[in-house]
TORKOL-4160 file (C-alpha; in steps of 0.2 Angstrom, whole numbers, padded with zeros to 4 digits, m for minus):
182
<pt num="1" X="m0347" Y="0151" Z="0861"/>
<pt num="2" X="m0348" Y="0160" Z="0878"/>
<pt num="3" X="m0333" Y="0153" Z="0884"/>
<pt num="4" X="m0319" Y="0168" Z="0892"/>
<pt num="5" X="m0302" Y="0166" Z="0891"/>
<pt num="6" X="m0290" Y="0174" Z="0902"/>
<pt num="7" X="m0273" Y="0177" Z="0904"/>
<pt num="8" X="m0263" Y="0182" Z="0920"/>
<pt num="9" X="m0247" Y="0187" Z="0919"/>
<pt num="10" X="m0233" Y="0195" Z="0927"/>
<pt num="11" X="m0220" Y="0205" Z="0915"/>
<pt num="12" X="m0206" Y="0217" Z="0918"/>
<pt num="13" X="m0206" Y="0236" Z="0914"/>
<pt num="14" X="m0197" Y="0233" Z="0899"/>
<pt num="15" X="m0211" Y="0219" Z="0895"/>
<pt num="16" X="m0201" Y="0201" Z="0897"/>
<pt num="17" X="m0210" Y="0188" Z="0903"/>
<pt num="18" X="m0192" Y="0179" Z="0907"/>
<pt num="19" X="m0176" Y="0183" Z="0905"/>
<pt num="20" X="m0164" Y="0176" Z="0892"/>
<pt num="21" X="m0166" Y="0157" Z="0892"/>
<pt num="22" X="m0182" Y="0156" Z="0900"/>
<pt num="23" X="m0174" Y="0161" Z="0916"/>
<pt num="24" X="m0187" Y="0166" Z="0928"/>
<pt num="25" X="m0174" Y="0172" Z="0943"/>
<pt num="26" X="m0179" Y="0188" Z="0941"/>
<pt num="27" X="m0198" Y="0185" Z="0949"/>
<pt num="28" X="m0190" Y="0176" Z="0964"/>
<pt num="29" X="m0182" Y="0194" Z="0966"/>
<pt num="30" X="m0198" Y="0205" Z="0964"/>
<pt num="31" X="m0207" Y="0192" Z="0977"/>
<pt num="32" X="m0197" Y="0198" Z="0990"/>
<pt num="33" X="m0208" Y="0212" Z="0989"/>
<pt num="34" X="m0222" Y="0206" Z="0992"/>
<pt num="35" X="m0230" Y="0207" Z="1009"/>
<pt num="36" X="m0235" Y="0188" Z="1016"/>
<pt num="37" X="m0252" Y="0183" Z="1013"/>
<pt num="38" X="m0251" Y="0194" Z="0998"/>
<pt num="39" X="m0253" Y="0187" Z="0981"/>
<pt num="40" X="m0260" Y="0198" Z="0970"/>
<pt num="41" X="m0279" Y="0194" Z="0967"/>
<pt num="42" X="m0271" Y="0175" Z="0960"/>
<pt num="43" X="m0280" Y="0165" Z="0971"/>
<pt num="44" X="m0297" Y="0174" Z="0968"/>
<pt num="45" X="m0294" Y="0172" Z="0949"/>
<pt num="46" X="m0288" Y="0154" Z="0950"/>
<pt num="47" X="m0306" Y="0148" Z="0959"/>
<pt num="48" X="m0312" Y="0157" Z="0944"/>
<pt num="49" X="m0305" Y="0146" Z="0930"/>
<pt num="50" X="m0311" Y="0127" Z="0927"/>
<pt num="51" X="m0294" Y="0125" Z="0916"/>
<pt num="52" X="m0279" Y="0131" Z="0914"/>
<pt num="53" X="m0271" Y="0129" Z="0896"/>
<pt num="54" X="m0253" Y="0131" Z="0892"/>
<pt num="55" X="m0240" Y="0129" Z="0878"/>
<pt num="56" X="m0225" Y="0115" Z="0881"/>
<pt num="57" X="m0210" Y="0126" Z="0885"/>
<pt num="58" X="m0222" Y="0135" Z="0901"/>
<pt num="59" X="m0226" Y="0115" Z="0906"/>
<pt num="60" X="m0207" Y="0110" Z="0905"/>
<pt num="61" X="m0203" Y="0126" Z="0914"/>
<pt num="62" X="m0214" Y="0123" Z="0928"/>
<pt num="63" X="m0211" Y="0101" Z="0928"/>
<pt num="64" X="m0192" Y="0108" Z="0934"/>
<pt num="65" X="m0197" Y="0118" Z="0948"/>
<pt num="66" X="m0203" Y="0099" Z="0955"/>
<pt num="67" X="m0218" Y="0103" Z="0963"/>
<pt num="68" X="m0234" Y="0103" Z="0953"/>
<pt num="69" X="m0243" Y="0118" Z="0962"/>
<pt num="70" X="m0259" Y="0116" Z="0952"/>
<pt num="71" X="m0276" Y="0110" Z="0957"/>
<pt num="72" X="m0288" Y="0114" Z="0941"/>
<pt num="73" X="m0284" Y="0102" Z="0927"/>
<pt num="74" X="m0270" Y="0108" Z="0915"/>
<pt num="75" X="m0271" Y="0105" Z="0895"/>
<pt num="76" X="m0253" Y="0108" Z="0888"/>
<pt num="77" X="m0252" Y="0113" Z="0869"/>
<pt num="78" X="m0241" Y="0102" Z="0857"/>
<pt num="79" X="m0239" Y="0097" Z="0843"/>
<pt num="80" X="m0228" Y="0084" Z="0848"/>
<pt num="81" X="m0228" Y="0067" Z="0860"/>
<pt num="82" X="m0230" Y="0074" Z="0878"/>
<pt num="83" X="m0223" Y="0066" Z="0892"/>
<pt num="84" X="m0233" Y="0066" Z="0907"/>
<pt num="85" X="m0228" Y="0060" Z="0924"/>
<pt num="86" X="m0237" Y="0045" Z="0933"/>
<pt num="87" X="m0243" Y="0056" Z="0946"/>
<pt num="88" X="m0248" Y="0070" Z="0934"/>
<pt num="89" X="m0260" Y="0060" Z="0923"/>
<pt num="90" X="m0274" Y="0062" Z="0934"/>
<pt num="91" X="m0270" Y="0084" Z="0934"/>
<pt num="92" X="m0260" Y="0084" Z="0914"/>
<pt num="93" X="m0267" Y="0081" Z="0898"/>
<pt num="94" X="m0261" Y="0087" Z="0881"/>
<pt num="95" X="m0270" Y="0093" Z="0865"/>
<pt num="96" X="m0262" Y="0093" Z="0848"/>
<pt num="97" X="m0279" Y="0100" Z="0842"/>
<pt num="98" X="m0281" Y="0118" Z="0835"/>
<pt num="99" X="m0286" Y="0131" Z="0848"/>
<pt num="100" X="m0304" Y="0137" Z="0843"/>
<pt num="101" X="m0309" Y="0117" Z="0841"/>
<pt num="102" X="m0302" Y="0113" Z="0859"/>
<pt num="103" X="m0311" Y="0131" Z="0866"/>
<pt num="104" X="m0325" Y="0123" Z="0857"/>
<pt num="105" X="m0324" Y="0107" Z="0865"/>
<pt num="106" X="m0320" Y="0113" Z="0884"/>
<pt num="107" X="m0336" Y="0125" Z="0881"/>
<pt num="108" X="m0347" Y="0113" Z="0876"/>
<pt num="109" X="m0343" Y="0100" Z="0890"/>
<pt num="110" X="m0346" Y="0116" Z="0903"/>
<pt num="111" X="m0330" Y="0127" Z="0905"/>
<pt num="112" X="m0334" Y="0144" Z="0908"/>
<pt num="113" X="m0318" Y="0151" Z="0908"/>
<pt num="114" X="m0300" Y="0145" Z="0905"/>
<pt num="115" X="m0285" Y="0153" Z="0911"/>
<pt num="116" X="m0271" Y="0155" Z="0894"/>
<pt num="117" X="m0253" Y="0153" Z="0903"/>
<pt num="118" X="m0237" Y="0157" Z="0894"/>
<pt num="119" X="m0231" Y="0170" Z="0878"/>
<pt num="120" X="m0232" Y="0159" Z="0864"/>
<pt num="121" X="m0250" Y="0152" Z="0869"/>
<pt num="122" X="m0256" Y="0169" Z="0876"/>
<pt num="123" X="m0252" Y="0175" Z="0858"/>
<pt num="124" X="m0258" Y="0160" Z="0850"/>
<pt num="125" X="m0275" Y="0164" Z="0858"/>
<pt num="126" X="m0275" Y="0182" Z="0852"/>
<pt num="127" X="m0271" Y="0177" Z="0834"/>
<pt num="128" X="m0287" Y="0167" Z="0835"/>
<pt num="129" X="m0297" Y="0179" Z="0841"/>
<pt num="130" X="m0301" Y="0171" Z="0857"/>
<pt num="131" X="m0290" Y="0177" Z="0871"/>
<pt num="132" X="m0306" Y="0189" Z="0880"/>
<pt num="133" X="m0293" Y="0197" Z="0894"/>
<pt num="134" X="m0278" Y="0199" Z="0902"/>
<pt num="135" X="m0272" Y="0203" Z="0919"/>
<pt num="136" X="m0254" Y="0209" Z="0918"/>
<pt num="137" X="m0244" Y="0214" Z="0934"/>
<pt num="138" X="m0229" Y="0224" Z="0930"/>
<pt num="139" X="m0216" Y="0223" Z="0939"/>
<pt num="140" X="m0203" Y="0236" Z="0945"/>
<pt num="141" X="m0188" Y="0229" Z="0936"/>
<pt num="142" X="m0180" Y="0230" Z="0921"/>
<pt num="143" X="m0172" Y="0216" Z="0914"/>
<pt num="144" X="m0165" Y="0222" Z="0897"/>
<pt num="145" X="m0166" Y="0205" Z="0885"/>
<pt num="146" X="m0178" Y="0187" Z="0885"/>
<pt num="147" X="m0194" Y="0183" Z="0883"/>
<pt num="148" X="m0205" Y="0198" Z="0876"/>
<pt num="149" X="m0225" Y="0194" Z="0881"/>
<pt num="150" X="m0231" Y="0201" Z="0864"/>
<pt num="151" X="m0215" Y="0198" Z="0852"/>
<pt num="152" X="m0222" Y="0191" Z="0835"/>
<pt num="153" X="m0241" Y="0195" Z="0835"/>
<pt num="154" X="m0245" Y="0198" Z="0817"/>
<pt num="155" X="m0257" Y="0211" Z="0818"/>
<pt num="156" X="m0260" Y="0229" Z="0827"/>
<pt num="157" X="m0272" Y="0223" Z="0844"/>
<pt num="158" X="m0283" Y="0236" Z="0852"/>
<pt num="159" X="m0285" Y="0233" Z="0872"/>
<pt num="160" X="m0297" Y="0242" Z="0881"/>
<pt num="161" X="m0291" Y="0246" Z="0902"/>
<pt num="162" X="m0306" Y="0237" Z="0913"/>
<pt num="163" X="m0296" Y="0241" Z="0930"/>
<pt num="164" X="m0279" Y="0248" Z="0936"/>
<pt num="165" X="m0274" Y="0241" Z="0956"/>
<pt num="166" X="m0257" Y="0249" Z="0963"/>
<pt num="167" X="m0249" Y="0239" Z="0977"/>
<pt num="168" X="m0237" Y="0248" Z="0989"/>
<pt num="169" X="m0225" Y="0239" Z="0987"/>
<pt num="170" X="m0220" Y="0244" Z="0970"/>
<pt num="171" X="m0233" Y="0231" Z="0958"/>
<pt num="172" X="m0245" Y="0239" Z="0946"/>
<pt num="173" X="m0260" Y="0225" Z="0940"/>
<pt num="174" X="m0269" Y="0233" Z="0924"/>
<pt num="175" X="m0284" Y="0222" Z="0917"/>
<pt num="176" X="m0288" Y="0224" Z="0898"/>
<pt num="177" X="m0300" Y="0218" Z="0888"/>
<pt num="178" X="m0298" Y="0213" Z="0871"/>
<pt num="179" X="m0306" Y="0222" Z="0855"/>
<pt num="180" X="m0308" Y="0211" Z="0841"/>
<pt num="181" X="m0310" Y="0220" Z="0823"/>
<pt num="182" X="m0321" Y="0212" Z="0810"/>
């Protein structure tokens, strides 16, 4: 399977991806920063992905900011019924199949690259061996307690630096590879 799959993620210093109780406040703060027409390289990585795959608390989270910003189809991850609105059911579909059979799947019908959205799935996907990068923008804020990015992994991961871009305005975007162990 030739298939990449890519996470993008931003996490604070101290390595939350939200703080306690999912809150995500804490972005809203650190996007002041950011100069307008400046995001980060997410555009260009989004026109790179044919689908973006992501657990049920990351689809819930985002179903409350009320806007679907998405364009590329999204699979959610779940085990359980998935409600999807009327006028999501053309862009969300959910999969209750293991990961490597629904990589398998999307790979064989033509993806080339799937972008892995959220910490439990991001870590899901390195568990399986599958998760190929990740492109994590730290930024300048410490939160203190919430949703750790790799909390829970069972096993030691090696990551190999690919490239390091420093924004001025305080962002620092490190892109890793992922070295799987036989």
């Amino acid at each position: 399977m030739t298939l990449q799959c890519s996470a993008y993620i931003a996490t604070s210093l101290d390595g939350f991806i939200a703080g306690e109780g999912g809150d995500l406040s804490w972005l809203d703060d650190a996007n002041a920063l950011v100069p307008k027409g400046e995001d980060c390289g997410f555009s260009a990585f989004m026109d790179s992905i044919d689908y973006l795959v992501m657990g049920r608390n990351t689809y819930e989270k985002i179903l409350s900011f009320g806007q679907w910003v998405y364009s590329k189809p999204v699979i959610v991850l779940s085990s359980r019924y998935l409600s999807i609105p009327d006028h999501l059911k053309d862009k969300v579909t959910a999969s209750s199949q293991p990961i490597q059979a629904l990589c398998e799947k999307l790979s064989r019908q033509g993806a080339k690259r799937l972008y892995i959205d959220g910490g439990f799935t991001i870590r899901s996907f390195i568990e399986a061996r599958l998760l190929t990068d990740i492109e994590i923008t730290l930024i300048p804020t410490v939160i203190g307690k919430g949703i750790p990015l790799f909390s829970g992994l069972a096993q030691k991961q090696q990551f190999t630096l690919l490239d390091t871009k420093v924004y001025d305005f305080g962002f620092v975007q490190l892109k890793y590879g992922l070295e799987y162990g036989s």
